[in-house]
C-alpha positions, 0 to 999 in steps of 0.5 A: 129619150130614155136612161137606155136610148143614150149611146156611150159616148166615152166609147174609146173611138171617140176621144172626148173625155169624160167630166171628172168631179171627185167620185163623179163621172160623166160621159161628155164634158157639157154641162147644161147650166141652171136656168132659175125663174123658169127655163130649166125644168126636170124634163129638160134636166132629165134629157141632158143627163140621159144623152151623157151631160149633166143636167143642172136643176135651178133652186135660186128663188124656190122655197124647200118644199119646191125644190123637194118636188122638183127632185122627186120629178127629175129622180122619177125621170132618170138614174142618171148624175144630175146637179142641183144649184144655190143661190148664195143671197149673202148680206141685206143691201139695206141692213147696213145703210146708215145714211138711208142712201141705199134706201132713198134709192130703192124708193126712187126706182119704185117710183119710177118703176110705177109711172112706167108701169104697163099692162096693168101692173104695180110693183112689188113689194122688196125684201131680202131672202137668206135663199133657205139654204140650210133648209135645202140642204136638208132636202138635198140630203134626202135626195140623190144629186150628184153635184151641188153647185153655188152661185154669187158668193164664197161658200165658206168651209163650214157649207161646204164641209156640210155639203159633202157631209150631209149630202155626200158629193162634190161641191163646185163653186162658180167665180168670175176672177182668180181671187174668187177662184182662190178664195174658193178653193181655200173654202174646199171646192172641188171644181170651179165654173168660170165665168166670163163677160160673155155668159147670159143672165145674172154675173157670178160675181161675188161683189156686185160693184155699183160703181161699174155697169158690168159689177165687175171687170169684163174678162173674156170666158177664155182668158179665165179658163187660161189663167184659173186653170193654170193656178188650182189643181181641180177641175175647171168648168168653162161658162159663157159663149160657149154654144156649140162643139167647136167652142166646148173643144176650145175651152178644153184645149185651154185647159177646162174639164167641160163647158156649162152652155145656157142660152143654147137650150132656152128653146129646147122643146123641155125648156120652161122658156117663156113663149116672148122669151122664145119669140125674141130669140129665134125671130131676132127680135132685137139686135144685142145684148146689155148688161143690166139692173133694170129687172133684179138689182143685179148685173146680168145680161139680156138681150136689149128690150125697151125695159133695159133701154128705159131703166138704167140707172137701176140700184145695186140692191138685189133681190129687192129689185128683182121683187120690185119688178116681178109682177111687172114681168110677169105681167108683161110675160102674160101679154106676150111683150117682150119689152117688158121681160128679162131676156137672158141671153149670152153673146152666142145667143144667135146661135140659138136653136128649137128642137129636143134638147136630145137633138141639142146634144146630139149635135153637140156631141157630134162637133165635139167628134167630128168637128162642126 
């Protein structure tokens, strides 16, 4: 599809609203979240944008330069609003460890990583990575994205104020309770993505609470909506099992601008989704979901593989676990297992479907209309 091809949909027979960020418009209230690792790609980027969402590029885990070429791609594709989001790496797990606790720990999983390795693979190397923020940001600035996005931390004023600054456009924050929320709005964000429990992937939550298998408090996608929405006064983006019309119009009637769906455009045709990832989602391969460290020290949902099943007493240490256990991914990626992936997948995950992510959106699109 091209920019040309895409019908208004904010025509005034329709009734949608359009998402509304600041001096930022855009015709339908989805918002296709950012998929790092892989499965968001600039075609997938450009397609969303050009049937009236905003398409999220994912720059968690790339250098500056990569993220440059990625935005060269999606610009050489499209003139319309897309987005770009951060990962906020915030402090090293293992600077502050005066007991050697945290260190012993991550130890021990490389140990036990290693006798359980398959596919001719070893472990990696941990490290901790400040995520080049300020470097993309730069890049950012040379670029045209009309929304910037954070994941895993309070921004603080001074990034935000930068962002608007250098950058020129609104900055949304994604927070998982109503004290983020709050702290969130004081650094000057001018939307909120809400998380619930449901949503696929990495939890958004600041604080990653080694103390509980989730990291945090499990609170429904809706339940956030209600009670975020009713306390600021900027607009509020609902994120997690949201996959289809009736569910985006549910999230609005509670009170938010727009839905951010993931998990419903893993096997889109523009998706960089990996073929097992694939596989494991249409073939039903396995039967749930998990919240789990096992693949990156971080809590996040997949759907149950043998690879969570057999880690879980994986240590709280992100991004060092997720260095430890990317060549044993990606190796395991290369042999078609799904057992030895991460199989990010939220809760609505069965609804998943295969096709052009313009028919994805179509179809959304007509549930918000019509109805299901």
């Amino acid at each position: 599809m091209v920019d040309g091809d895409v019908t208004d949909p904010t025509r005034p027979d329709t009734g949608i609203p359009p998402l509304r960020i600041g001096d930022l418009t855009v015709p339908l209230p989805i918002v296709c979240a950012p998929m790092a690792g892989g499965p968001t790609t600039p075609a997938l980027v450009a397609e969303v944008g050009a049937a009236g969402g905003l398409g999220m590029l994912a720059a968690g885990y790339l250098g500056a330069s990569a993220v440059a070429g990625l935005l060269d791609d999606v610009e050489g594709r499209t003139h319309r609003p897309y987005g770009v989001n951060l990962f906020l790496s915030g402090p090293d797990p293992l600077a502050d460890d005066p007991t050697g606790l945290r260190a012993r720990a991550l130890a021990d999983y490389r140990s036990e990583l290693a006798a359980d390795a398959r596919h001719g693979a070893v472990p990696g190397e941990p490290r901790w990575s400040d995520e080049e923020v300020a470097d993309k940001i730069a890049v950012l600035a040379a670029h045209r994205p009309a929304l910037v996005s954070v994941t895993f931390g309070d921004p603080g004023g001074a990034l935000v104020a930068r962002i608007h600054g250098d950058v020129g456009v609104p900055v949304a924050v994604t927070v998982t309770s109503l004290v983020e929320a709050g702290a969130a709005i004081g650094s000057g964000a001018d939307a909120l993505i809400v998380q619930g429990i449901e949503a696929g992937g990495h939890r958004g939550l600041w604080t990653d609470d080694p103390a509980q298998v989730a990291g945090g408090p499990r609170v429904p996608t809706a339940d956030l909506v209600r009670i975020i929405g009713a306390a600021v006064d900027v607009p509020v983006i609902a994120a997690g099992g949201v996959t289809d019309g009736a569910a985006i119009r549910s999230m609005m009637s509670l009170g938010a601008a727009a839905a951010q769906l993931g998990t419903a455009f893993l096997c889109c045709d523009e998706a960089g989704t990996s073929a097992p990832h694939r596989h494991a989602l249409l073939d039903r391969t396995f039967s749930d979901t998990v919240i789990t460290r096992a693949f990156s020290g971080r809590s996040a949902r997949s759907l149950r593989n043998d690879f969570a099943t057999r880690h879980t007493a994986a240590p709280a240490l992100y991004p060092h676990v997720h260095h430890l256990t990317k060549p044993l991914r990606a190796a395991a990626t290369a042999a078609d297992d799904p057992d030895g992936i991460n199989l990010w997948a939220g809760t609505g995950w069965r609804a998943v479907t295969e096709g052009p992510a313009a028919d994805l959106m179509a179809r959304l699109t007509a549930e918000l209309i019509d109805g299901p």
